[in-house]
C-alpha positions as CSV (number, residue, x, y, z in Angstrom):
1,X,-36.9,43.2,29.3
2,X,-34.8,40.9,27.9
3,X,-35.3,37.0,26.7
4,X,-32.3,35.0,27.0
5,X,-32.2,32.3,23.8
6,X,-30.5,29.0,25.2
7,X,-29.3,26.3,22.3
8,X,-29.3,22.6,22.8
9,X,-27.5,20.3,21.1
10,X,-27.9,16.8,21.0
11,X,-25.7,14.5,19.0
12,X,-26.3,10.8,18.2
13,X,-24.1,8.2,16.6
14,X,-25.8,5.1,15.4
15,X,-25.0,2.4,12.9
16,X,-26.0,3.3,9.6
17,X,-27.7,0.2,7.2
18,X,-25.3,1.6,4.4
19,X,-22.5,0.4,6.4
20,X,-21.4,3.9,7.7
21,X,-18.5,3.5,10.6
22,X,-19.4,4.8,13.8
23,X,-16.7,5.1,16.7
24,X,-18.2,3.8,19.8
25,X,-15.1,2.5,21.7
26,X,-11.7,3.6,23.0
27,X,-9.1,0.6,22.1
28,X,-6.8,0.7,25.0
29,X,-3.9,-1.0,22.7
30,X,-4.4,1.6,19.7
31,X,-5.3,4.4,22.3
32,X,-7.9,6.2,20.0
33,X,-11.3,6.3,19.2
34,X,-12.1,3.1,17.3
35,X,-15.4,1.4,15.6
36,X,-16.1,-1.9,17.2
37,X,-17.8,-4.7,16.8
38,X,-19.9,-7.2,18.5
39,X,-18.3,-10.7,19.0
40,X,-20.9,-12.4,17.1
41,X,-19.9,-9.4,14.0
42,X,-15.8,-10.0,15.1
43,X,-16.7,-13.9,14.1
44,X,-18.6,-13.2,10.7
45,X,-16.1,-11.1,9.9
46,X,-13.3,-13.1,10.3
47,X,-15.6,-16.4,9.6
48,X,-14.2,-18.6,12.6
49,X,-16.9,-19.4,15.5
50,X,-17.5,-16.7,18.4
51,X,-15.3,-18.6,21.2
52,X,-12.1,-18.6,18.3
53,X,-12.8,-14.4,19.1
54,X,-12.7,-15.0,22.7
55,X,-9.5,-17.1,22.5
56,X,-7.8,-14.4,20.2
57,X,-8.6,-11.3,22.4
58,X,-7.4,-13.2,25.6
59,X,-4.0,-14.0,23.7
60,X,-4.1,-10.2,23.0
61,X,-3.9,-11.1,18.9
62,X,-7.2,-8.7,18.7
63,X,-7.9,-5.8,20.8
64,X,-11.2,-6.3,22.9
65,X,-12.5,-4.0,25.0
66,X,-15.6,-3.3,27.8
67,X,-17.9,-0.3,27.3
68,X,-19.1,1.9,29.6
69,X,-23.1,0.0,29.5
70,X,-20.5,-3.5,30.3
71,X,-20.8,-4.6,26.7
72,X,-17.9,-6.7,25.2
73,X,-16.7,-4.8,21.9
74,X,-14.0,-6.4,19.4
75,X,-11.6,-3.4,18.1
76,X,-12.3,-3.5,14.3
77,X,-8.7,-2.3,13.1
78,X,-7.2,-5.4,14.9
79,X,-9.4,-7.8,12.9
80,X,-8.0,-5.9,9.7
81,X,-4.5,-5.8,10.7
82,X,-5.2,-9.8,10.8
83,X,-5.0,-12.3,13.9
84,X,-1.2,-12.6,14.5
């Protein structure tokens, strides 16, 4: 008789505290896999206040984007490219 071996692989991506990139987003402007960040991390980053992020993503001078779980991501590359 024979046993059949199955193998499961799980993988995880999660924010590291070393400051490790995860991509967690699709930018639909870049079109590619992208880390992202929270609007609250968009507006340290750039050190402006949060609804400054929201007026830049709805002039399209950063990349936003929705995930899947409905969460409101900020395309990291467009905040280093620099709000045009």
């Amino acid at each position: 008789m024979w046993k059949k071996r199955v193998r499961i692989v799980v993988e995880r991506r999660r924010r590291t505290a070393d400051g490790g990139q995860r991509f967690d987003g699709r930018c639909p402007v870049c079109a590619c896999d992208v880390p992202t960040l929270t609007r609250q991390e968009a507006a340290a980053y750039l050190q402006i206040e949060v609804v400054e992020v929201d007026s830049l993503a709805a002039s399209g001078r950063i990349h936003a984007l929705h995930t899947v779980a409905g969460a409101y991501r900020v395309c990291k590359p467009s905040l280093l490219v620099g709000p045009r």
